[in-house]
N, C-alpha and C positions, 0 to 999 in steps of 0.2 A: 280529464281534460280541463274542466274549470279550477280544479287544485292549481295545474299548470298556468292555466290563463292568470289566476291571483297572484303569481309571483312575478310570473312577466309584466304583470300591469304596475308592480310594486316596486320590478328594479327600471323600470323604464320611466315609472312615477317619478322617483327619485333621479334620473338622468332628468327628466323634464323641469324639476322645481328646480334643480342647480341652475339650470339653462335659462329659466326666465330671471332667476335671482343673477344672476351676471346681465341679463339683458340682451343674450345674445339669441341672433335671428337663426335661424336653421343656415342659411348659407354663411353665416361665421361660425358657428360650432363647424360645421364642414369644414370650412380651410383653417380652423384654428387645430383640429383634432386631426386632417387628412384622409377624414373618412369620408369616401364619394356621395356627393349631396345626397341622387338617388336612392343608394344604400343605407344612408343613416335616415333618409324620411320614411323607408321599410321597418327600419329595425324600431323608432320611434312607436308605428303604428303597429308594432304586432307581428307585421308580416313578411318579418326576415327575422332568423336568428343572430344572435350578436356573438361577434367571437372574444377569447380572452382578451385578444389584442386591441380590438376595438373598446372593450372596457377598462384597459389600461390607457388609452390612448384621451377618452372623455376624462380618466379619472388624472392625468397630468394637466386637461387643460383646464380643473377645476381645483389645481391646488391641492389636491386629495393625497394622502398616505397612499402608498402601492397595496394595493390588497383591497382598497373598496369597495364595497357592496360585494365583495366575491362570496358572501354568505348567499345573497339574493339571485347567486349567478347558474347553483345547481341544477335547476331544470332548463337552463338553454341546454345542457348536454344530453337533452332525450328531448325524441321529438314522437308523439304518439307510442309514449311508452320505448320507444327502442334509440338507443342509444347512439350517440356522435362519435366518433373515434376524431374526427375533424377536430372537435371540440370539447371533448373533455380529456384527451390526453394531454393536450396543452394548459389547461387549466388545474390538474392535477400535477404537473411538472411545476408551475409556479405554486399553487398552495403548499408543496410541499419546502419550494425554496423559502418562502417567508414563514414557515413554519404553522400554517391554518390546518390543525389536526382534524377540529370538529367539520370544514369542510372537507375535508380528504374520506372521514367515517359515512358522514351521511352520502358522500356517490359509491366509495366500496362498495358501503351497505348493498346498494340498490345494485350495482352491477353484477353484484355474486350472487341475485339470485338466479343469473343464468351459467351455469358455467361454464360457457364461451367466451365469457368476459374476462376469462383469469389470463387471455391474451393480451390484451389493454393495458390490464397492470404489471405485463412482462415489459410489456414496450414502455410504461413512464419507466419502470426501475432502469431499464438498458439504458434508457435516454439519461435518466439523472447520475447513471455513472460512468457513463462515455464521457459525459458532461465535467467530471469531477465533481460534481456532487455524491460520493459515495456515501454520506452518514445518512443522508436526505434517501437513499437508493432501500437502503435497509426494510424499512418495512413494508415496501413495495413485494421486492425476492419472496418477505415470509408470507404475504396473504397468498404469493404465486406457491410455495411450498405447503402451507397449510391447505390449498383448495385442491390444488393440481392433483388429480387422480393416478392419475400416469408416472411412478414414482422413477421407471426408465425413461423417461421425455428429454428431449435434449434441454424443455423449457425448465423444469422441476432441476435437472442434475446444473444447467449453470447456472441458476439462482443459487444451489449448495456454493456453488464453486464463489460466484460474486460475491455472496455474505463472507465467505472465507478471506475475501481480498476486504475486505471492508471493514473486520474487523483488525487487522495488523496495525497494533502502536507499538506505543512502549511498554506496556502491561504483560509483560513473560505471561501471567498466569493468563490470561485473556486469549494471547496469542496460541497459547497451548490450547485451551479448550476449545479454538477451532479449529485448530489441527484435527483434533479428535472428532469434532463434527463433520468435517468435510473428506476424510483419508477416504472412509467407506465407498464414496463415491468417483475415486477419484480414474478410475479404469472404467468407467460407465462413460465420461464426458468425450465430446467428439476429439478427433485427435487434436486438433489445435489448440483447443483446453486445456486437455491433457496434458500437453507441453508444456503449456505458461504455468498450470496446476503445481506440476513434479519440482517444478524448477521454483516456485513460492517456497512450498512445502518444506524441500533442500534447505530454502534459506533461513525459514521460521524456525528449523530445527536446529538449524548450528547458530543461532542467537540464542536456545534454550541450552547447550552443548551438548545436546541428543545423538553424539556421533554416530552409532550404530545407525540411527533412523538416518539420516546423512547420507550415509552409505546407500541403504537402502533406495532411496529415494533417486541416488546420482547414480542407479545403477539400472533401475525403470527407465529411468528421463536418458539414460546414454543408448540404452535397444529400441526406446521407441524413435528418437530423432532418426537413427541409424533406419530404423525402416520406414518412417517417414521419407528422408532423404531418397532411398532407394525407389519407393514409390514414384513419389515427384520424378524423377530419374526418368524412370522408366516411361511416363509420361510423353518427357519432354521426346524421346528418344523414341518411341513412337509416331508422334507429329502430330499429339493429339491436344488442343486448346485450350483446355482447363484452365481453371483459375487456379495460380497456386494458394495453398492452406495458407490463411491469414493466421497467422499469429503475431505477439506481441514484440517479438523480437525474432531478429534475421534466424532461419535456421541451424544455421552453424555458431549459435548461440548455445542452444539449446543441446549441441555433442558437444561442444566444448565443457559447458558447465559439468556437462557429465563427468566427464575425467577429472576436472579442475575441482569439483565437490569433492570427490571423493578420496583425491589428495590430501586437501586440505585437514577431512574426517580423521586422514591416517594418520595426519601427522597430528595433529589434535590428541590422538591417544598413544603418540609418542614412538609412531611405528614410520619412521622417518625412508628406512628403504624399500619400504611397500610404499610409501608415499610418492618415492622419486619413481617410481616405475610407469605410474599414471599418468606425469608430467610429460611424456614421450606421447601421449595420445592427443595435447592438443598445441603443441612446443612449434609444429608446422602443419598448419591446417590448410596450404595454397594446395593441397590436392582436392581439394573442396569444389565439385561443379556448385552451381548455379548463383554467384557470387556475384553478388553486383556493387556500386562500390560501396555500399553500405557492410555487404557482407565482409570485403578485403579489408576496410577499417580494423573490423571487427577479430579478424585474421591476424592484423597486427598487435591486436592488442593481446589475445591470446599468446602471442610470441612473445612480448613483454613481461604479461604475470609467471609464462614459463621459466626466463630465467630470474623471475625474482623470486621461485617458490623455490627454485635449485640451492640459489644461495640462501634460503630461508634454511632449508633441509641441512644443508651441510653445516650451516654455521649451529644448527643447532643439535647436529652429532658430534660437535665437540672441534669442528675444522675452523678453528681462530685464524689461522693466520690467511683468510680469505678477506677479513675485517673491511684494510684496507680497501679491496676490489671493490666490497659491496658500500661500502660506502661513496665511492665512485658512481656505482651503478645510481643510486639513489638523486645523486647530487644531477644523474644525465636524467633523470625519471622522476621530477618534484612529486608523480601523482601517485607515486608507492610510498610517500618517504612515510605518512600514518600507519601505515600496515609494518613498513618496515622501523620503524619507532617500536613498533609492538614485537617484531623480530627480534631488535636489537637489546631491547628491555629484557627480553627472556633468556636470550644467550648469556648475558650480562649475569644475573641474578644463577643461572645454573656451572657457569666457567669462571667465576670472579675478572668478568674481563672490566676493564676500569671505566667506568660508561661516564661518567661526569663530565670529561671536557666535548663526548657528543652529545651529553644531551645540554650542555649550553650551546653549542653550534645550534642542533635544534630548538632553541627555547620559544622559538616566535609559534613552531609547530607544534608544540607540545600544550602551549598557551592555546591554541584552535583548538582542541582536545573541549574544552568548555563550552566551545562555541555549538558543537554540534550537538544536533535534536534528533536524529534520526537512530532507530536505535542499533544497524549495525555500528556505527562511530559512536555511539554509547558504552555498548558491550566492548568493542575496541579499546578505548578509552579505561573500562574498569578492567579489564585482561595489563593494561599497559602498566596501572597503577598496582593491580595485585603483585606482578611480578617485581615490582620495585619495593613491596613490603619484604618480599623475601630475601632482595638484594640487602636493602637497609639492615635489616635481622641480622643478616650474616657479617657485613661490616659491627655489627653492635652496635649502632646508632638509634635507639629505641624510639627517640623521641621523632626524628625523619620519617620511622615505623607508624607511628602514632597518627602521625598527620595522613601518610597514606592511607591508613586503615580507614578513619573515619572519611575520606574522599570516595575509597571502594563502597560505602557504608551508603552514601548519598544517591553516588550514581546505582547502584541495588537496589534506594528507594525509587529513583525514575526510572529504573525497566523493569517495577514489582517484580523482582526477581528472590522471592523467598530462601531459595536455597544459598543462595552469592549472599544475600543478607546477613543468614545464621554463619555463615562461614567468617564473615569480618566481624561480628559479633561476639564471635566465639575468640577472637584474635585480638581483639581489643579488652575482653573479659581478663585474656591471660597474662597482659600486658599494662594491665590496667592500675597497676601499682606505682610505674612510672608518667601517668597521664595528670596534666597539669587542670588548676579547675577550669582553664578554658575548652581542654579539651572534653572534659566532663559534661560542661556546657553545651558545647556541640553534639556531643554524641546524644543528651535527653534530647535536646533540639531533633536529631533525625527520628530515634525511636519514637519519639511523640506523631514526628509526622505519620513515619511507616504504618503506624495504629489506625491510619484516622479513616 
C-alpha cells in the first residue's frame, strides 16, 4: 500500500505544482478542467481515484502533450491490490492510441498475474477495433491468445479471427500467412464469425489467385448462410424473440457471395460454363425472407453483378458480337466499368478484338487504375495491365510491351506479390533486347525497391 501511496502522492504532486505555478485556486482548476470541485478536492487529497479522463482533462488545462504523466497513472488502476476495469481499460485503450508501450507492459505485467484478467485485455483489443484502431488492437488479441487457456473459447477463437482481419494489406505474402494462421480455426468461431470469416478468407484468396481455395471457401460460406438463413427462419416463424445473429453484413450477403465467389473462381481458371451455372443462384435473390431495405439494396445489386458476370462469361467464350450490348451495359453501370475494363482488356488480348478506341473512351478510368490503394483494385489493375502485355505482344508492338511489363513489375512490388513479380521479370528478361536505357532504368529502379 505505501508503494501505492508513493505514486499517488507523486502524480498528484505534480497535478499540485502545475496548479500553483499557474496560480490557480482549486475552484479555477474546477471550472477551467470541468472536473466537480468536490471530486477534484478528493482526488487532490488522496481519497478518490482519478480517471484517464480526468487526467486528460488537467493535462489540456496545463498546456501539456496528451499522454502526461500517464507513466505516473498505473496504480490508479488497482485499488488494494485488485484491479479497476472502470479504469484501466480506458487508460490502456489511449496508451495504446498514442503508442506508450512501457505503459501498456508494466499493467499487462501485473494483470496476468491473475488469469481473470485476460478478459480486460479482450475488451481494450474489441474496443480498439470496433474503434478502427486495428494495428493498435493487435497486441492486445495475442497476450488474449498467448494466456487464454481455453484454446475453444469464443475469447481465444475471435482474437484468431481479429488478428486475421488486421493483418490484410497489400503484402500478398503477409496476407497469406494469415490465411494459414487463422483457416485452422475458422469452423470453431461462433456462427456470425464464421460468416464474416468464410467470406474474408474468399477474398484474401482470390487476390493471391488461390482459386481452388475460392472455391473452397464459397462453398462453406454458401451451406452455412443457407442454414443460418433457415435457422433464423424458423425462429421467426415460430414467434420466438431472438435477437437476430449480428453480423457484418446483411445476410443475403453472405449466400450471395457464395455463388458469386465461386463463379468468379471458375471462371478464373477458365471454366466459363461451370461458371455461368452459379450466376442463377444469386441473378434473383427477391425470394430472400427477412430482408429489410438494406437487405433489398443488396438484392439489387446482386442482380447487377449477375448480368455483368453473364456478359463477362460470354464475351470471354469467344461471343464478340455482344461488345456492343456490354458496353451499353457499362455505360448504364459506371460502377462495373473497372471490373469490366478488366473484362474487356482480356477478351481483347485473347480475340484480337480492337480495344483502342475503348480504351480511349475510358481513359479517364483507366487513369483511376493509379489512384487506388486498396489491394483488390490493385490486383485489378495488374490483371488489366498483364493482359494488355499480351495484347501488345500479339499486335508486335514490343516496346507498348515494354512499358506494361514494367507497370505489372511495380504494382507486384506494392501487393509483394512474388510470384506476379517473377512472372514480369521473367517477361521483360526476354524481351529485354528491345528495352531502351530508360526503361533499363526503371526496371533497376523497382528491383532495387523489391529487395529492400
Amino acid at each position: 500500500m505505501r508503494l501505492q501511496e508513493t505514486v499517488q502522492r507523486s502524480l498528484r504532486s505534480e497535478i499540485e505544482t502545475h496548479q500553483k505555478q499557474n496560480g490557480y485556486t482549486l475552484s479555477k482548476l474546477s471550472e477551467l478542467s470541468g472536473i466537480n470541485h468536490g471530486h477534484l478536492s478528493d482526488i487532490l487529497r488522496g481519497n478518490r481515484p482519478m480517471t484517464i479522463g480526468q487526467l486528460d482533462a488537467l493535462t489540456k488545462v496545463f498546456g501539456k502533450p496528451f499522454g502526461w504523466l500517464y507513466e505516473l497513472y498505473t496504480e490508479e488502476c488497482f485499488a488494494k491490490e485488485r484491479v479497476s476495469r472502470p479504469r484501466v481499460i480506458p487508460y490502456l485503450i489511449r496508451c495504446a492510441e498514442i503508442g506508450l508501450k512501457d505503459c501498456i507492459q508494466q499493467i499487462v505485467s501485473k494483470l496476468l498475474d491473475d488469469p481473470k484478467n485476460v478478459g480486460i485485455l479482450f475488451s481494450v483489443a474489441e474496443q480498439l477495433f470496433e474503434g478502427g484502431k486495428r494495428k493498435e488492437s493487435v497486441p492486445f488479441y495475442e497476450f488474449v491468445i498467448e494466456n487464454e487457456k481455453d484454446s475453444h473459447s469464443d475469447r481465444f477463437l475471435i482474437s484468431q479471427y481479429r488478428l486475421f482481419r488486421a493483418a490484410q494489406g497489400t503484402d500478398a505474402e503477409e496476407n497469406w500467412k494469415a490465411v494459414i494462421r487463422f483457416e485452422p480455426y475458422r469452423k470453431r468461431l461462433p456462427e456470425n464469425f464464421q460468416l464474416d470469416g468464410l467470406l474474408q478468407l474468399a477474398n484474401v484468396c482470390f487476390m493471391q489467385q488461390k482459386w481452388r481455395e475460392v472455391e473452397k471457401y464459397a462453398d462453406e460460406l454458401r451451406s452455412l448462410a443457407m442454414k443460418v438463413y433457415q435457422d433464423e427462419l424458423r425462429k421467426q416463424k415460430n414467434g420466438k424473440t431472438c435477437e437476430q445473429l449480428r453480423t457484418e453484413r446483411h445476410l443475403v450477403v453472405y449466400y450471395g457471395q457464395g455463388f458469386l465467389a465461386k463463379g468468379v473462381a471458375l471462371q478464373m481458371q477458365g471454366l466459363y460454363n461451370e461458371a455461368k451455372k452459379y450466376v442463377q443462384g444469386y441473378a434473383d435473390l427477391g425470394w430472400f425472407e427477412l430482408l429489410d431495405d438494406m437487405g433489398k439494396r443488396e438484392v439489387e445489386n446482386f442482380k447487377t453483378w449477375a448480368k455483368a458476370n453473364l456478359y463477362t462469361y460470354n464475351l470471354l467464350m469467344g461471343e464478340t458480337h455482344i461488345l456492343p450490348e456490354y458496353l451499353e451495359f457499362l455505360a448504364n453501370h459506371p460502377a462495373e466499368i473497372p471490373a469490366g475494363l478488366l473484362t474487356l482488356m482480356e477478351a481483347a488480348s485473347k480475340y484480337d478484338i480492337i480495344i483502342e478506341p475503348i480504351l480511349e473512351q475510358y481513359s479517364l478510368e483507366i487513369e483511376r487504375f493509379y489512384k487506388y490503394e486498396d489491394p483488390v483494385n490493385i490486383g485489378r489493375h495488374y490483371n488489366f495491365r498483364y493482359n494488355k502485355i499480351v495484347y501488345e505482344l500479339k499486335k508486335g508492338r514490343i516496346t507498348n510491351a515494354l512499358e506494361e511489363i514494367l507497370c505489372c513489375l511495380d504494382l507486384a512490388d506494392k501487393l509483394k506479390n512474388q510470384e506476379a513479380f517473377k512472372r514480369c521479370t521473367a517477361l521483360f528478361w526476354e524481351h529485354r533486347h528491345h528495352a531502351s536505357e530508360q526503361h533499363e532504368r526503371i526496371y533497376q529502379e523497382i528491383i532495387g525497391r523489391f529487395k529492400e
